[in-house]
C-alpha positions as CSV (number, residue, x, y, z in Angstrom):
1,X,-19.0,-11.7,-30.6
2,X,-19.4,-7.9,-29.4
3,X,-23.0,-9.6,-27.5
4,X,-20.7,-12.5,-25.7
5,X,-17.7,-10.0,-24.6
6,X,-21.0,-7.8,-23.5
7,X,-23.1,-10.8,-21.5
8,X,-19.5,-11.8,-19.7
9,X,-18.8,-8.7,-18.4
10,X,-22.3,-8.2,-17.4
11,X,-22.1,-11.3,-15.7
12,X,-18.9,-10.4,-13.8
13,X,-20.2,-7.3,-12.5
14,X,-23.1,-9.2,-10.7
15,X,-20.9,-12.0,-9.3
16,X,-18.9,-9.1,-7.7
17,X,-22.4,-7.5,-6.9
18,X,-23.2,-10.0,-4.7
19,X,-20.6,-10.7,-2.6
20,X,-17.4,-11.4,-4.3
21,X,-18.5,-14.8,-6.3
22,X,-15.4,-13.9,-8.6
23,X,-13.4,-17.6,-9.1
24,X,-10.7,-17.2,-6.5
25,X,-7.1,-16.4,-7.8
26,X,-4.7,-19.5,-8.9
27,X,-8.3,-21.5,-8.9
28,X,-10.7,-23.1,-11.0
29,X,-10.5,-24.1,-14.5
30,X,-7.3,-25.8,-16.1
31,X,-5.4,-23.5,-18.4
32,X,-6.7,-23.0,-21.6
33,X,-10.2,-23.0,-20.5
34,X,-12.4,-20.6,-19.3
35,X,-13.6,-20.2,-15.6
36,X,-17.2,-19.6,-15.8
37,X,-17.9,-16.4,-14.5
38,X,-19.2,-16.4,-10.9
39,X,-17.7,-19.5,-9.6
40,X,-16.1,-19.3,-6.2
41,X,-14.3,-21.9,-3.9
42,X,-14.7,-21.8,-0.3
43,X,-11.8,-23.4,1.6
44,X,-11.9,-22.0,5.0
45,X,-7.9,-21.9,6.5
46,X,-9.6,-22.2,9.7
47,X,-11.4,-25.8,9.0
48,X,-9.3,-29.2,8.2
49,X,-10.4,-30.5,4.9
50,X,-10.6,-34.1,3.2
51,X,-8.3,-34.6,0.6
52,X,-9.7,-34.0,-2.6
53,X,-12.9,-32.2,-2.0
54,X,-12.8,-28.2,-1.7
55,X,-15.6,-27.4,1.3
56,X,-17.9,-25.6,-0.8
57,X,-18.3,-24.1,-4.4
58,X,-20.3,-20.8,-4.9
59,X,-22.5,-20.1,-8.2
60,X,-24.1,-17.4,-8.7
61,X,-26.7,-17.4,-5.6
62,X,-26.7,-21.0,-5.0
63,X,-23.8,-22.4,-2.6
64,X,-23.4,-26.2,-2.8
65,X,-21.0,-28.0,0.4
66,X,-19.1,-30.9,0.5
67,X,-19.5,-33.5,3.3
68,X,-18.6,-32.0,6.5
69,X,-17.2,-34.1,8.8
70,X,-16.0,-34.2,13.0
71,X,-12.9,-32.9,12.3
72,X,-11.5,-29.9,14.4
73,X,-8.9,-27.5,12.9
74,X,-6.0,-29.5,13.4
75,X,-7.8,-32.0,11.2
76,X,-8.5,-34.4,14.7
77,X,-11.6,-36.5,15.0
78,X,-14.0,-35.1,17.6
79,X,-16.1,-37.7,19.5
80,X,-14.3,-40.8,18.7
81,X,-17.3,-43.3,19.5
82,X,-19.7,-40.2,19.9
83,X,-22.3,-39.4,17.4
84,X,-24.0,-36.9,19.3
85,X,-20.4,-35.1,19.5
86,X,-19.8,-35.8,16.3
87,X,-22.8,-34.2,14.7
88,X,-22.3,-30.9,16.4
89,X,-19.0,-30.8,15.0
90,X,-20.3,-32.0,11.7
91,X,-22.9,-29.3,11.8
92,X,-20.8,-26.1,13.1
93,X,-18.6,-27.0,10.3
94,X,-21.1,-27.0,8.1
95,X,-22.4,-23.8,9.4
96,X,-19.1,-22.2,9.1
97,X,-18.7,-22.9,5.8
98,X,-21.9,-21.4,4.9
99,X,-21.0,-18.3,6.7
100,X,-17.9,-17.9,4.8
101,X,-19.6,-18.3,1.4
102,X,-22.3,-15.7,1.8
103,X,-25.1,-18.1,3.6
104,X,-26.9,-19.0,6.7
105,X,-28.2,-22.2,7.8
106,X,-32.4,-20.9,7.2
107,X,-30.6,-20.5,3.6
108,X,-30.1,-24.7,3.2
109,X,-32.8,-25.7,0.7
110,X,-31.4,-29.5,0.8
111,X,-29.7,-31.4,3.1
112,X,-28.1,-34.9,3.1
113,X,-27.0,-36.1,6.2
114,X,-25.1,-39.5,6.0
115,X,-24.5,-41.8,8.8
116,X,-22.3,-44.8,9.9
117,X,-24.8,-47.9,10.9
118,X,-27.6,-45.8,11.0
119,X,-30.5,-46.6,13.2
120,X,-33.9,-44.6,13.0
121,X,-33.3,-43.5,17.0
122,X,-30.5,-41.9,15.6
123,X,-31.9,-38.9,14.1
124,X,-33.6,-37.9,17.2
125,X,-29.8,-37.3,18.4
126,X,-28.8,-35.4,14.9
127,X,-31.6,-33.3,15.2
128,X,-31.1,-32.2,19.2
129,X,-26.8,-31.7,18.0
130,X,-28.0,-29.1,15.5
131,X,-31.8,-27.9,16.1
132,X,-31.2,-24.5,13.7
133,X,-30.8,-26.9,10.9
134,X,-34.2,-28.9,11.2
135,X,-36.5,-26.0,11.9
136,X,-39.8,-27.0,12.9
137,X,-41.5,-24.8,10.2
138,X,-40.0,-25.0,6.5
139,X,-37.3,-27.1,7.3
140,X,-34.9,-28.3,3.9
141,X,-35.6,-30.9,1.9
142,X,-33.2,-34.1,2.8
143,X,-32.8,-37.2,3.8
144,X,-30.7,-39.4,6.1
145,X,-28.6,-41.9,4.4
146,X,-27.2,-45.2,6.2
147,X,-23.5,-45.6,5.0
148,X,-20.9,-48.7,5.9
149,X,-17.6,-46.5,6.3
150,X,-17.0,-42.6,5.7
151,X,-13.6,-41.8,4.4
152,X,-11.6,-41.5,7.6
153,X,-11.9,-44.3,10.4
154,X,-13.7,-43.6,12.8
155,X,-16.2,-40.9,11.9
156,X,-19.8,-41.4,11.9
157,X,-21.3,-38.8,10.5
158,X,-20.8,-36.1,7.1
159,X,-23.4,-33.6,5.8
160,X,-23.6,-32.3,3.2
161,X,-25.8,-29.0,2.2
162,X,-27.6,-27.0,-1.2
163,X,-28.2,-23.3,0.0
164,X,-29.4,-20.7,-1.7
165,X,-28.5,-17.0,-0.8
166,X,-31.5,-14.6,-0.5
167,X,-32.3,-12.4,-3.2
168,X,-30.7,-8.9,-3.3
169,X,-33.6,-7.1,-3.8
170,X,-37.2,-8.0,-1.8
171,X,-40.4,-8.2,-4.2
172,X,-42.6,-5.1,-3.9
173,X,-45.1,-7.0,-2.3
174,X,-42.8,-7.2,0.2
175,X,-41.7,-3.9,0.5
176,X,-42.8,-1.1,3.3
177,X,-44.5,2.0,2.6
């Protein structure tokens, strides 16, 4: 028992160690169960969310997003008709989002990028709305997904992203002398 309170506590201290990863206030697990420790929820005021999905959840080092869609703050489609619009929106969401949670879009080890009637020519217009997420060296593992609808009319593309924060302390192979 005196090992668990121990290991929890431990564990807190490194959640808060590395930026704040402490389940937000009012959030996470239903009463009468425990939150494990280090889960945070991203839910940028600043971004329009769908209903039902919380932009991003934060464990530990590894941040996973929801879909992110075309939608500006006020929760309006960008680009009706536009994919090219649409993925830039899509993408500076997503980028946002990672921003707010500790991450960087070099920091995306998978990405999922789903979109409406999908044609191959259409990732050559993904790829030129958001270039920092396809490097041409090391870029993410991923995949583009052909879908029939998305959840709101009208929109053509979501992403969706697995990043993983870089490590606090640099290997001393790394290091300089």
């Amino acid at each position: 028992m005196r090992v668990a309170r121990l290991w929890a506590g431990v564990a807190g201290i490194m959640a808060l160690a590395i930026g704040g990863c402490a389940p937000t206030p009012g959030q996470g697990a239903p009463p009468g169960r425990s939150e494990p420790s280090g889960r945070r929820f991203v839910n940028p005021g600043t971004l329009a969310a769908l209903d039902g999905f919380t932009h991003a959840v934060r464990l530990g080092f590894v941040t996973y997003v929801s879909g992110e869609v075309a939608l500006d703050s006020t929760g309006a489609l960008v680009g009706p008709g536009d994919l090219a619009a649409q993925a830039r929106q899509a993408f500076a969401n997503l980028a946002l989002t990672l921003r707010i949670a500790g991450n960087e879009p070099q920091d995306i080890v998978k990405l999922t990028v789903y979109v409406v009637n999908y044609h191959p020519q259409d990732f050559a217009v993904i790829r030129q709305a958001a270039p920092e997420f396809f490097p041409a060296r090391n870029p993410p593992a991923g995949i583009v997904v052909g879908v029939a609808a998305l959840p709101r009319e009208g929109m053509l593309i979501a992403v969706d992203a697995i990043a993983q924060a870089p490590a606090l302390f640099r290997p001393v192979s790394e290091r300089r002398e």
